[in-house]
C-alpha positions in Angstrom: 63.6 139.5 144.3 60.4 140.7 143.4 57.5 138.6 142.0 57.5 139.4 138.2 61.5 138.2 138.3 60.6 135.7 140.2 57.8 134.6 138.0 60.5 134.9 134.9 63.0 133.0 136.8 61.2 130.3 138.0 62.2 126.5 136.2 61.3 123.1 136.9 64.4 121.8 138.5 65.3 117.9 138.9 68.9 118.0 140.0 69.7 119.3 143.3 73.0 119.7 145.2 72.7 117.6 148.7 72.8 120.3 150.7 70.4 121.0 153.8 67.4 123.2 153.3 66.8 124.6 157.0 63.5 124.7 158.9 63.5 128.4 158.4 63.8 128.0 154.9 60.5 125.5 154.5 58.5 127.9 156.8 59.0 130.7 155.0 57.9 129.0 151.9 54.8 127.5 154.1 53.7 130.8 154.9 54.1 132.0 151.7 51.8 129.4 150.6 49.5 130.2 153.3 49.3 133.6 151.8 47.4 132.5 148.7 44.5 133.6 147.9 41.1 131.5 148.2 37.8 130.9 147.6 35.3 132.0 149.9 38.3 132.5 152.1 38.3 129.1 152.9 42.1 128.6 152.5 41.5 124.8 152.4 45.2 123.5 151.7 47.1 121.7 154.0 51.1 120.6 153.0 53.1 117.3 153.8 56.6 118.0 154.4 58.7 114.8 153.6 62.3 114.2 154.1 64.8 110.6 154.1 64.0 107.5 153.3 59.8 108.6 153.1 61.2 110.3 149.7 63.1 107.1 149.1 60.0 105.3 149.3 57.8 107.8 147.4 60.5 107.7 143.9 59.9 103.7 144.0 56.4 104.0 143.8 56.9 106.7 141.1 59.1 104.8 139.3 56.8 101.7 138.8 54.3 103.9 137.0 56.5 104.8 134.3 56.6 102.1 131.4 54.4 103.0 129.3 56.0 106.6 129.3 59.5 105.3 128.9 58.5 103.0 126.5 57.4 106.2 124.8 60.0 108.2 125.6 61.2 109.9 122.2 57.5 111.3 122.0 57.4 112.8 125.4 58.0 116.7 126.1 60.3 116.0 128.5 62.8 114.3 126.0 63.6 117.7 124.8 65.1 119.0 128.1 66.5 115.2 129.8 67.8 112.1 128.8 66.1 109.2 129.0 68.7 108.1 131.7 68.2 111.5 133.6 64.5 111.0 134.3 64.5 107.7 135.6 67.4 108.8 138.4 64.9 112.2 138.9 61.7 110.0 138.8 63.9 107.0 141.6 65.4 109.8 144.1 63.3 113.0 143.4 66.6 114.2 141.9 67.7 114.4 145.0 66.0 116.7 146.9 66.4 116.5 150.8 62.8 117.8 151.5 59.2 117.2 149.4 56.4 118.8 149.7 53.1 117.6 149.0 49.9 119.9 149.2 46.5 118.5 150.4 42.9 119.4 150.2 40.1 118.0 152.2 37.7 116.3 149.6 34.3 118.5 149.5 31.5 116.4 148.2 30.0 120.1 146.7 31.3 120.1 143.0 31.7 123.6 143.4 33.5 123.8 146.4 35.6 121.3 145.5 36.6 123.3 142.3 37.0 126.3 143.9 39.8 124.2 147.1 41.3 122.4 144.1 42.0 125.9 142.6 42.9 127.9 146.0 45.8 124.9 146.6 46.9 125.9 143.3 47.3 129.3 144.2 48.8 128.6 147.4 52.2 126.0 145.5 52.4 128.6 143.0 53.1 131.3 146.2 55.6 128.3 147.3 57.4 128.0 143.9 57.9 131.6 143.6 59.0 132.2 146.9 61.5 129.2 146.7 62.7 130.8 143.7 63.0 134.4 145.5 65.0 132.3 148.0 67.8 130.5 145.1 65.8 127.2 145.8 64.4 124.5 143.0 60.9 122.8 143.0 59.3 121.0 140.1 55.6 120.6 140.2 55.3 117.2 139.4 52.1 115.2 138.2 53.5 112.2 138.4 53.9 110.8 141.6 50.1 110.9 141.6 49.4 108.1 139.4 50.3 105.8 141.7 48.3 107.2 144.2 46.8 104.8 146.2 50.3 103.5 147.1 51.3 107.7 147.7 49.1 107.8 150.3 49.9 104.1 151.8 53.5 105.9 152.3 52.9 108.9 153.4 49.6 108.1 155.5 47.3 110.7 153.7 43.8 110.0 154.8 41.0 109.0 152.3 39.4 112.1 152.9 42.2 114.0 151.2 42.8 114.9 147.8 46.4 115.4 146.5 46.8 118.5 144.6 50.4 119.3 144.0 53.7 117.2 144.6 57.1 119.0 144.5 61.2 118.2 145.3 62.6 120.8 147.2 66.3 121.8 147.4 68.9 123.9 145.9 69.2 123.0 142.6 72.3 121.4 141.1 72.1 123.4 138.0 69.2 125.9 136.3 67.8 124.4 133.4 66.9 126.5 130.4 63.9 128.5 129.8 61.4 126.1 127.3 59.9 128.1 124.9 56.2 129.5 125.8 53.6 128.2 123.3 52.4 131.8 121.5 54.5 133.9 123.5 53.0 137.1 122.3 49.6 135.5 123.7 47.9 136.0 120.0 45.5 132.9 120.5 45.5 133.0 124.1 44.4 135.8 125.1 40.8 137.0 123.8 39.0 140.8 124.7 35.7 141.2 125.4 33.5 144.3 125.6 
């Protein structure tokens, strides 16, 4: 598949089928990741790859943060693609994915540095999401598993030196989820040219 279908075909999935992903397959996607461009070259990311009850653990935490959001449901963006019902089973089980993966930085105390290894990470789970695509996989970046971070990092041992970037399930997905529209699709207040 190449990159500008797998850009178009890319979704945030959070229902996957139970099925395996192999060790080959979360390489690949690893070294894709490690392909990404950086700043300075410093290619600062480093990835968590989490499987069984670890994932378990992480929904629960997830899951506790949510209250306020549920509470708030009907107003949230996400009420337009899921139920109420089917983002509290995604946010307790990951919707199921059999692998997680969960990109690091080391914290730089230089602002700009820091900027510029928060941004390369970026680079380097968009590589991951697209090349999961390219392979008929499902990811969702998720944001929140972070909110509970302190108890993130309690389960999955991150050191206090580390800064979380980017959290995503990992599997084949159980179904593809529709395309939500882009805000200004033909890029008319995005996008501004100068000479």
């Amino acid at each position: 598949m190449d990159v500008l279908k797998a850009i178009s075909k890319r979704r945030a999935v959070r229902q996957y089928r139970p099925d395996a992903v192999s060790w080959e397959q979360v390489h690949a996607l690893l070294d894709a990741a490690n392909q990404a461009p950086s700043g300075l070259n410093r290619q600062p990311w480093e990835f968590l790859v989490v499987t069984g009850k670890k994932i378990r653990e992480m929904g629960k935490s997830y899951h506790s943060t949510l209250t306020e959001y549920l509470n708030n449901w009907e107003a949230s963006p996400m009420s337009r693609s899921l139920s109420r019902d089917e983002f509290i089973r995604f946010s307790k089980t990951y919707g199921g994915a059999p692998v997680v993966i969960v990109v690091l930085v080391k914290a730089d105390p230089i602002p700009n540095f820091r900027k510029a290894d928060l941004e390369s990470a970026s680079a380097a789970m968009q590589n991951l999401l697209l090349a999961a695509t390219a392979l008929g996989l499902g990811t969702c970046w998720m944001t929140g598993p972070i909110h509970d971070e302190k108890t993130l990092r309690a389960i999955l041992a991150i050191p206090g030196d580390r800064e979380i970037v980017a959290v995503t399930p990992l599997g084949y997905p159980a179904g593809i989820p529709d395309a939500p529209p882009r805000h200004d699709p033909d890029l008319a207040t995005k996008v501004r040219w100068v000479e």
